[in-house]
C-alpha positions in Angstrom: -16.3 32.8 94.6 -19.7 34.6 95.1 -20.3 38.0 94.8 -21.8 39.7 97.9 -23.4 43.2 97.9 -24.3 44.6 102.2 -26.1 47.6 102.9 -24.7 49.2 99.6 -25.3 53.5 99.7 -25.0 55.9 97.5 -25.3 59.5 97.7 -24.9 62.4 95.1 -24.4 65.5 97.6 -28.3 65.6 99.1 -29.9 62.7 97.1 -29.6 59.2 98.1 -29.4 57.1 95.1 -28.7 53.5 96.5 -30.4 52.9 99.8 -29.3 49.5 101.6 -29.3 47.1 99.0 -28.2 43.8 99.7 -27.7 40.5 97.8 -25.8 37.8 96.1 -24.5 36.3 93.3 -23.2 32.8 93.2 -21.2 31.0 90.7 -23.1 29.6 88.1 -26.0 31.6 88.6 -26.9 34.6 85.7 -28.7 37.4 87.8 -30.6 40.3 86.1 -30.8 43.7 87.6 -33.8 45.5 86.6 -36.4 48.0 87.5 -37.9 51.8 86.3 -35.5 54.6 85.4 -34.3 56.3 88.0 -34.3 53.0 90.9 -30.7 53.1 91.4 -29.9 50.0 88.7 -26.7 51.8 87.1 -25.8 53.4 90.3 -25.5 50.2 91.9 -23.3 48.6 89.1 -21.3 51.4 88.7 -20.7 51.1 92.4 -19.9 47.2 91.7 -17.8 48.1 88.9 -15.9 50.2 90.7 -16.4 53.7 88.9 -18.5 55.0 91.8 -17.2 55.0 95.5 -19.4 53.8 98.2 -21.3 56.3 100.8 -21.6 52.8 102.2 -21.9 49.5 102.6 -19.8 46.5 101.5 -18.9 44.7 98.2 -17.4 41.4 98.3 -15.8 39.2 95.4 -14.2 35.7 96.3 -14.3 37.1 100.5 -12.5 39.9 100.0 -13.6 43.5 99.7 -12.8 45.4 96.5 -14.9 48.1 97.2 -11.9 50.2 97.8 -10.4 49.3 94.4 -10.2 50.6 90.9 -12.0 49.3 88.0 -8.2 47.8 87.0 -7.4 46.4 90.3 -11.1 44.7 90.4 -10.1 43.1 87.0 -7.0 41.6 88.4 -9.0 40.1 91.0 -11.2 38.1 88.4 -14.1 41.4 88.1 -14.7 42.2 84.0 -17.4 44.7 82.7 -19.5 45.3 79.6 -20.5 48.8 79.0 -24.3 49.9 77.7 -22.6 51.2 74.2 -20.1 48.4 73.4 -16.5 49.6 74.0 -13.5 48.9 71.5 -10.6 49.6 70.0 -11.8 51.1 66.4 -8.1 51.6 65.2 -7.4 47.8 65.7 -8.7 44.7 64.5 -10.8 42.2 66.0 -8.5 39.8 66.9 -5.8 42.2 68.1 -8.5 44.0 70.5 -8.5 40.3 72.0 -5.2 39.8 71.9 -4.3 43.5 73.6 -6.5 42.2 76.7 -5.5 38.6 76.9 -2.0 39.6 76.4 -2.6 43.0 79.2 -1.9 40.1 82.8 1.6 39.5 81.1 2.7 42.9 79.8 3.5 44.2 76.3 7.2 44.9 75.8 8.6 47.5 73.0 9.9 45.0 71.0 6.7 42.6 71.0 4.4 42.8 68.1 0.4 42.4 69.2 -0.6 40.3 66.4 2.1 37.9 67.7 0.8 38.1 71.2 -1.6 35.0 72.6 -2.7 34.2 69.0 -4.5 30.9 70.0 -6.1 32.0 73.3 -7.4 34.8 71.6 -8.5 33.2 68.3 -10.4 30.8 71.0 -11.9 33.6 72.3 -13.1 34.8 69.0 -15.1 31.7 68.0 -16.7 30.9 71.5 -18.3 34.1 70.9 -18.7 33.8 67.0 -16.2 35.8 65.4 -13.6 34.3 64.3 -14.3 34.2 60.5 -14.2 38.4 61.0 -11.0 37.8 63.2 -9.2 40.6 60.7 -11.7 43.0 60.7 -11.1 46.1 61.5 -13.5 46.7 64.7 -14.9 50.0 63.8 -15.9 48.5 60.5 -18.3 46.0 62.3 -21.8 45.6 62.1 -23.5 46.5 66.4 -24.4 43.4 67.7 -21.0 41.8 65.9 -19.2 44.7 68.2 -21.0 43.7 71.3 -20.0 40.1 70.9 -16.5 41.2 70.4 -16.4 43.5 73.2 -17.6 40.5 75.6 -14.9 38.7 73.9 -12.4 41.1 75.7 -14.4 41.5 79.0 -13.3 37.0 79.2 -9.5 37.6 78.0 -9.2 38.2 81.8 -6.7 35.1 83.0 -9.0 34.3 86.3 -12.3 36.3 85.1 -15.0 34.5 87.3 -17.3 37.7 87.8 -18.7 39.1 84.8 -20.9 42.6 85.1 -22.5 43.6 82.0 -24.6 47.5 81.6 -27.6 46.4 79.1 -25.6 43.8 76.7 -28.6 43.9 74.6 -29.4 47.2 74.7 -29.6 48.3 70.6 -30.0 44.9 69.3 -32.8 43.4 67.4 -34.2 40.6 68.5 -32.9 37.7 67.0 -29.3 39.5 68.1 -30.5 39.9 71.4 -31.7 36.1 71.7 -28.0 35.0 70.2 -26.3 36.9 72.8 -28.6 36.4 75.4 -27.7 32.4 74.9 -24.0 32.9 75.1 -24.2 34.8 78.6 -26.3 32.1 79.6 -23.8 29.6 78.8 -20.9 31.4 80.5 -22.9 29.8 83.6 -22.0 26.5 82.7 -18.6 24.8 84.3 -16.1 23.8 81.7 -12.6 22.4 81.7 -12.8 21.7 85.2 -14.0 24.9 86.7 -16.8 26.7 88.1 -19.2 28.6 85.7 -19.3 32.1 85.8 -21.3 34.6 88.0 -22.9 37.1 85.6 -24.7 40.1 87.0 -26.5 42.1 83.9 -28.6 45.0 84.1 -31.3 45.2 81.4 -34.4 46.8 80.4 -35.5 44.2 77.5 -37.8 41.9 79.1 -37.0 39.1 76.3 -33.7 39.3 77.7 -34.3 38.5 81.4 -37.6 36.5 81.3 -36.1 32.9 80.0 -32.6 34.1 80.8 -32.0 34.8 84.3 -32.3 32.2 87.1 -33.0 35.4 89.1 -34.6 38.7 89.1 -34.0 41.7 91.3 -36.1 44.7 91.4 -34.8 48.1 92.1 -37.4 50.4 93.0 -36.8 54.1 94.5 -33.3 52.9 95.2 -33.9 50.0 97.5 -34.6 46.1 96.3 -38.5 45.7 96.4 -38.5 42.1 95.0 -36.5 39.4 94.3 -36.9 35.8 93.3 -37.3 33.2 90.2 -38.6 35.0 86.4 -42.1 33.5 87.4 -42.3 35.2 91.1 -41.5 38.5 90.0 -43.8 37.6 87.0 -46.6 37.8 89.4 -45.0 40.0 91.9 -47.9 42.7 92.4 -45.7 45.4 93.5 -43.3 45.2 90.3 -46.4 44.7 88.3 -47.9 47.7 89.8 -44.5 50.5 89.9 -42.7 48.5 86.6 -44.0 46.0 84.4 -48.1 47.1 84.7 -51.0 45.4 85.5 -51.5 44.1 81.9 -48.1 43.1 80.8 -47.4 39.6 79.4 -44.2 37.2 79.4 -42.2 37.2 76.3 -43.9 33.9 74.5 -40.4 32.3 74.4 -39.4 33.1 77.7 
């Protein structure tokens, strides 16, 4: 159930984005993608993601290749996204956003009401992500980093969701919201019930949110990876300290 990027390219008519970049993602493991604007990091999840098309190169999920598939066909194969600005449906409420996903495998007929649709799964949703005492909300009415938790609420409604992508999920919040969230992607690692913990994949450019987080970093630099390893190798990596992080820049103290 890993998730395996080979030789991914990328081209916008003359300019080559994405240049060969290779790697892996295992179950279990929470990988960060980061690096300076401009290296290619949201070209290469949005090629992942499936709302760019490969120049080349190969993305796997489970052994298969889904490189060829839309963003819906990737989520039927167990492949759910976060976006950098969280994503929901304003005109419903919270729980009925969850519901609409978790009941989306199995279809919604005419004559089905949503709020009668998958009322427990989705109210189990709600609290594993703390938000089940605003389960009635309506979802444009909540507070930022209440609507990110919600919208990765719906990214797990999936039935077999085992890869999880997410574009910045701390991006806009403060940082005792980014510390909360950042602790209930990690978890999402962790097996439960039997199975495997999730493979997360999370681009991000708050370094609170990737030093203590991640179990691995990848740099993106001009488009190609210029370092990978543990938090503490690309820590003292000189090249990323050099082109990205500077020469004077200091680990987050709870990191």
């Amino acid at each position: 159930m890993s998730l395996q990027v080979h030789d991914l390219v990328k081209d916008f008519g003359g300019v080559r984005a994405v240049n060969g970049v290779t790697f892996m993602v295992d179950p279990g493991e929470c990988v960060a993608l980061i690096g300076p604007n401009g290296a290619g990091k949201s070209t290469t999840f949005a090629c992942i993601a499936g709302q760019h098309w490969l120049t080349g190169g190969q993305v796997l999920w489970n052994g298969e290749r889904v490189d060829s598939l839309p963003p819906a066909r990737r989520l039927q194969h167990g492949i759910a996204r976060t976006f950098q600005v969280a994503q929901a449906f304003e005109a419903l409420t919270v729980l009925q956003n969850v519901q609409l996903l978790t009941q989306y495998p199995r279809g919604l007929q005419a004559y089905n009401v949503l709020e009668n649709c998958s009322i427990g799964s989705s109210m189990a949703l709600l609290e594993q992500v703390g938000l089940q005492g605003l389960a009635h909300a309506d979802a444009q009415s909540l507070p930022y980093g209440a609507k990110k938790r919600l919208e990765l609420a719906m990214a797990l409604a999936g039935q077999n969701t085992g890869l999880l992508l997410l574009d910045e999920p701390a991006a806009g919040l403060a940082a005792p919201e980014r510390v909360q969230l950042m602790a209930l992607v990690k978890s999402l690692t962790q097996p439960r019930a039997g199975r495997a913990g999730m493979a997360v994949l999370y681009t991000e450019h708050n370094m609170d949110a990737v030093f203590g987080v991640a179990d691995r970093v990848l740099v993106l630099i001009d488009g190609v990876v210029a370092a990978q390893g543990t938090p503490d190798e690309i820590a003292s990596d000189p090249i990323v300290r050099q082109r990205y992080l500077g020469q004077w820049w200091q680990r987050p103290l709870d990191a």
